[in-house]
C-alpha positions as CSV (number, residue, x, y, z in Angstrom):
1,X,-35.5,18.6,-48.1
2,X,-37.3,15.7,-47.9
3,X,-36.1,13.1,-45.4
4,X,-34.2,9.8,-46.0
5,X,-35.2,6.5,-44.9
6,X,-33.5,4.3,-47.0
7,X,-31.7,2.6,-44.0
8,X,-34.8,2.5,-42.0
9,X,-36.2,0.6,-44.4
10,X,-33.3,-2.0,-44.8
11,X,-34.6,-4.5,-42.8
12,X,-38.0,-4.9,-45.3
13,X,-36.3,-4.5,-48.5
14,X,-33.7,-7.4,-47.3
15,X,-36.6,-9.9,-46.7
16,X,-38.5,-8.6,-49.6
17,X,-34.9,-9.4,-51.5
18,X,-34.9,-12.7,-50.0
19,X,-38.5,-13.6,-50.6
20,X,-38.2,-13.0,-54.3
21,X,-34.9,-14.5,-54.6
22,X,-32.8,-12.0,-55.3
23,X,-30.8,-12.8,-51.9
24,X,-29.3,-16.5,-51.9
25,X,-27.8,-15.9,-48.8
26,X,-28.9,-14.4,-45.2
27,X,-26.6,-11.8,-44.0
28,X,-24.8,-11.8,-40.7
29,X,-26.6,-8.7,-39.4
30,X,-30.3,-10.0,-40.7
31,X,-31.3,-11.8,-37.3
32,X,-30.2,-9.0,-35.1
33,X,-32.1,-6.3,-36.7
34,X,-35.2,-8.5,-36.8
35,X,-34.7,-9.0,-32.8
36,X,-33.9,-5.1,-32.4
37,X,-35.3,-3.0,-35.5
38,X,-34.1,0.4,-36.0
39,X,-36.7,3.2,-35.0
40,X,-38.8,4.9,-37.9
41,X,-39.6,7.7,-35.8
42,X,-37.2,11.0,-36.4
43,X,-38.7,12.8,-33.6
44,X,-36.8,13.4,-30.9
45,X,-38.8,12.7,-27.9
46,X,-37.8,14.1,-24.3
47,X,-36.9,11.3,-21.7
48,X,-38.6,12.5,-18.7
49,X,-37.3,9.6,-16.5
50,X,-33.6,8.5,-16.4
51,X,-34.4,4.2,-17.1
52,X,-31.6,3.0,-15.1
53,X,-32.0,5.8,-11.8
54,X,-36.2,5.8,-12.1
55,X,-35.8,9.7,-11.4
56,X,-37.1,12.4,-13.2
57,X,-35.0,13.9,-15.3
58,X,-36.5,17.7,-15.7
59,X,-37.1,19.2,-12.2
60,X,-36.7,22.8,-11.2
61,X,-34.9,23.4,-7.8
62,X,-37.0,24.1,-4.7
63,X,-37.1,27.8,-4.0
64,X,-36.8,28.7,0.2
65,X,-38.0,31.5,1.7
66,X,-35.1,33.1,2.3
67,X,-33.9,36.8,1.5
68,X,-31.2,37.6,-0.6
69,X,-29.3,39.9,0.9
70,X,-27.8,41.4,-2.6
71,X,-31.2,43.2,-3.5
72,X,-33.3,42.4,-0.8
73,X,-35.9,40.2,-2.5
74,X,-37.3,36.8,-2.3
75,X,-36.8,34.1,-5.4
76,X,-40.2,33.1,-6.2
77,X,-40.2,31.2,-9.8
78,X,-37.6,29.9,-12.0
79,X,-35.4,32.4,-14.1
80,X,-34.1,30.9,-17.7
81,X,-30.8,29.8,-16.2
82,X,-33.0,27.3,-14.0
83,X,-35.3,26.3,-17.0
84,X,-31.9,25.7,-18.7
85,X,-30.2,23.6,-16.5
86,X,-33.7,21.3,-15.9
87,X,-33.9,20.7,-19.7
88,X,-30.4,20.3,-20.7
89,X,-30.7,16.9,-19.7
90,X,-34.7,16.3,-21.9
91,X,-32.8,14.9,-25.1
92,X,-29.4,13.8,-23.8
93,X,-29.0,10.1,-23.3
94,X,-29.4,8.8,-19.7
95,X,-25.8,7.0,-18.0
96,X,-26.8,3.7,-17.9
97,X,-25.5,2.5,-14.0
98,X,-25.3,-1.1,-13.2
99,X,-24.8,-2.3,-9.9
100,X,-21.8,-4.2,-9.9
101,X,-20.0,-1.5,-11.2
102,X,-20.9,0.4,-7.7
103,X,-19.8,-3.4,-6.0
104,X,-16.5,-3.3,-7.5
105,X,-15.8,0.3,-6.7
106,X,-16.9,-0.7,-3.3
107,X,-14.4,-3.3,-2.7
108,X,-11.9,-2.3,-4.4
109,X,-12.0,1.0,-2.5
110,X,-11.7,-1.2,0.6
111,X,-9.2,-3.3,-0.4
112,X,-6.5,-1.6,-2.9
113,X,-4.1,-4.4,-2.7
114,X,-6.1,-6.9,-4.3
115,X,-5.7,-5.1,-7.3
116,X,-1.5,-5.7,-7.0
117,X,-2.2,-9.8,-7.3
118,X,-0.7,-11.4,-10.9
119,X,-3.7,-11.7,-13.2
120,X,-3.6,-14.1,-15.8
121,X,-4.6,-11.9,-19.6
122,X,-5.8,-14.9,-21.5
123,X,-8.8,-14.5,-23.6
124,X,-11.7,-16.8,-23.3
125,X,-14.2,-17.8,-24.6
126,X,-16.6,-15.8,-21.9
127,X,-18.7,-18.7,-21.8
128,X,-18.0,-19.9,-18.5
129,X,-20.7,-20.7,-16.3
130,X,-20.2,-20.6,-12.6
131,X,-22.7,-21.6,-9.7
132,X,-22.2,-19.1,-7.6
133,X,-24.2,-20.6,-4.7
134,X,-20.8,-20.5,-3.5
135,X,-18.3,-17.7,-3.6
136,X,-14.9,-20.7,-4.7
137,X,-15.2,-21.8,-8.1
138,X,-13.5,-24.5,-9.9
139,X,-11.1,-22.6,-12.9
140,X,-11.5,-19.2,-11.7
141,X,-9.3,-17.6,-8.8
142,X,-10.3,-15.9,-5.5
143,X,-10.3,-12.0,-6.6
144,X,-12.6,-9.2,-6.0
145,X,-15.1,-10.3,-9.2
146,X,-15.9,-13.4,-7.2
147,X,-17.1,-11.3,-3.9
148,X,-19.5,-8.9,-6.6
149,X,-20.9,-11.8,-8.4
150,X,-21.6,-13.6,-5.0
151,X,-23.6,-10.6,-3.8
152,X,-25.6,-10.8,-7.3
153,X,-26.0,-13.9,-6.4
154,X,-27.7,-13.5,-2.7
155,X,-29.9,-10.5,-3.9
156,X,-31.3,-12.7,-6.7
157,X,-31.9,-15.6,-4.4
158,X,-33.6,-12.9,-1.7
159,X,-31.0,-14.0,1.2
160,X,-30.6,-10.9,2.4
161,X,-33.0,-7.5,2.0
162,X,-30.5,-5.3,1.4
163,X,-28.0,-5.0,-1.4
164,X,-25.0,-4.1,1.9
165,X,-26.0,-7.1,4.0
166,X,-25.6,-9.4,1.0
167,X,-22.3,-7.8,0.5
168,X,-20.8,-8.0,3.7
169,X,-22.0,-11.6,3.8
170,X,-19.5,-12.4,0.4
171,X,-17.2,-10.3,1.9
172,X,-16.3,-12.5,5.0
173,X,-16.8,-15.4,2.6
174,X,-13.9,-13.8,0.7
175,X,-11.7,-13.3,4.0
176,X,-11.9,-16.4,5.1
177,X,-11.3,-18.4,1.6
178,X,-8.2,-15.7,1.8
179,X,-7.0,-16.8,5.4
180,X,-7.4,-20.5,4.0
181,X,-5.2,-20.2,1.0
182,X,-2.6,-18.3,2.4
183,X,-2.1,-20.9,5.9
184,X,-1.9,-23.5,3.0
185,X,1.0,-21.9,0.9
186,X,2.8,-20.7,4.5
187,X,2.5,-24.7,5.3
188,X,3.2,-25.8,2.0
189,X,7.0,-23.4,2.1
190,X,7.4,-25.0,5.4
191,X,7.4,-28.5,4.4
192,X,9.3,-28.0,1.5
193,X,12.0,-26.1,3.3
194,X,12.2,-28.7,5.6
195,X,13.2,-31.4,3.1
196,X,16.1,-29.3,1.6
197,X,14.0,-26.9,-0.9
198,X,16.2,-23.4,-1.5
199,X,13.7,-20.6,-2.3
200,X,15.2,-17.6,-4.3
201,X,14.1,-14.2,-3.3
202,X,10.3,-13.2,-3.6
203,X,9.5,-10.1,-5.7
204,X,9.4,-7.6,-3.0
205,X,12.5,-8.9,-2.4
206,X,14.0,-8.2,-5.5
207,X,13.0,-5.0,-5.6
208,X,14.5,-3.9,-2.5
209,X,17.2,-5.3,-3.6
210,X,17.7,-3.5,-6.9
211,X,16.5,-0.7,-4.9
212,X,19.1,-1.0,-2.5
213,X,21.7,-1.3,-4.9
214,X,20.5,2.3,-6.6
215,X,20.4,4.2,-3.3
216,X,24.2,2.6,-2.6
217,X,25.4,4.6,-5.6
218,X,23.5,7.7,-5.3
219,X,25.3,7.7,-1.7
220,X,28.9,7.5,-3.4
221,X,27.9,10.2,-5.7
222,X,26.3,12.3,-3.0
223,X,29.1,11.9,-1.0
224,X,31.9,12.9,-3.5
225,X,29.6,15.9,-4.6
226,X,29.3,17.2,-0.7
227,X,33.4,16.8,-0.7
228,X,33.9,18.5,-4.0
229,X,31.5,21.5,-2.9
230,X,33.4,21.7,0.9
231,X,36.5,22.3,-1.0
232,X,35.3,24.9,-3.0
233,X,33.5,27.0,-0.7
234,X,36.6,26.7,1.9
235,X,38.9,29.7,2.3
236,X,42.0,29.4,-0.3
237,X,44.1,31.4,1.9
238,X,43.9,29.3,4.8
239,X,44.8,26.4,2.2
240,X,47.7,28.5,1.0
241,X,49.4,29.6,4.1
242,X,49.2,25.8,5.8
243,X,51.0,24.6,2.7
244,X,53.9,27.2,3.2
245,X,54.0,26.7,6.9
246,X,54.6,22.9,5.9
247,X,57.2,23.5,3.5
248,X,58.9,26.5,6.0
249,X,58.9,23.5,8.7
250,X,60.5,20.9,6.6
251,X,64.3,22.0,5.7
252,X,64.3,23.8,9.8
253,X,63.2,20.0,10.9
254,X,66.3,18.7,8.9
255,X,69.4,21.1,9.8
256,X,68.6,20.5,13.5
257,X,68.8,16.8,13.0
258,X,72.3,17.5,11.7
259,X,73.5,19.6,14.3
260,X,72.3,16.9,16.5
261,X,74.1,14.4,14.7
């Protein structure tokens, strides 16, 4: 069967289209096949070397020197469950890793709550351009993207050697910012308090309270479930024969206050 490459090929019949006038208008997708074209080669070529790692990809384990007690013999050369395992990975395509995505699992690893602050889910228009000389920019809050994009920022600029010393250096740039904004909003509730302000609940607040207010009525119930299971597990005729001596004590009680009248 003979092989089709029609939609190889749809990048020079387009401009050939275009040339001859057959085409009055460019379509949307011209320019970005142009910049990447599509690959005319159907052979599937092995990737020895992972692009974004730099290792190599195929690599048989290193055999030791020591005996395997099963059958008493030494492993000298790969069997085909080793040869399989070191290709399986020839053809596939390579996890690309970046390393802000090993940044932000860093931090947020070290600092969970951070990741409990409100964020705001409007779109933009991801045009924003920030100088990240320094780690507080003007539109965009203090959050855990700020500390990664700082430490980008250091390794490009070759202030520090190593990726953990720029890191830690954004880090305590991020503490103290922190420690700064939360004096300022303790001294700001101050102030206002002082001149009369009335503060409702915070969050945590109201959950406890709700909270509160659940566990109060599972305590009734528990309560008048514990009573209701006492009574039936007591002994009925210990229940019975108090009631009699009751009534048995009543009318006796009542002819002696007449004879004593």
């Amino acid at each position: 069967m003979k092989i089709q490459k029609n939609a190889v090929n749809v990048f020079e019949r387009t401009s050939s289209y275009l040339k001859a006038g057959l085409l009055t208008k460019t379509p949307a997708w011209y320019d970005v096949v142009a910049s990447v074209p599509p690959s005319k080669s159907f052979v599937r070529e092995p990737r020895l070397i992972n692009p974004s790692t730099k290792r190599n990809t195929s690599f048989l384990p290193e055999f030791n020197q020591e005996l395997n007690k099963r059958n008493e013999t030494f492993k000298t050369r790969a069997n085909t469950l080793d040869k399989k395992v070191a290709t399986n990975s020839i053809y596939s395509a390579p996890k690309l890793t970046y390393a802000e995505d090993k940044l932000r699992e860093l931090f947020y690893k070290q600092h969970p709550w951070e990741l409990s602050r409100p964020k705001v889910l409007v779109e933009n228009t991801g045009n924003e351009s920030y100088d990240w000389s320094t780690i507080q920019q003007l539109g965009k809050p203090l959050d855990g993207e700020s500390v990664v994009q700082r430490t980008l920022y250091l390794m490009k600029a070759k202030k520090h050697e190593s990726l953990l010393a720029a890191y830690d250096q954004a880090r305590f740039e991020f503490y103290r910012l922190r420690i700064q904004q939360e004096i300022e909003d303790q001294v700001a509730q101050e102030e206002a308090e002082m001149f009369g302000s009335v503060f409702g609940p915070s969050a945590i607040e109201y959950g406890l309270e709700k909270e509160q207010k659940v566990i109060e009525v599972w305590k009734r119930k528990a309560i008048e479930q514990s009573e209701l299971i006492s009574a039936r597990n007591s002994n009925p005729s210990e229940s019975w024969s108090s009631s009699q001596s009751k009534t048995t004590e009543g009318p006796a009680d009542s002819v002696d206050d007449e004879v004593l009248l």
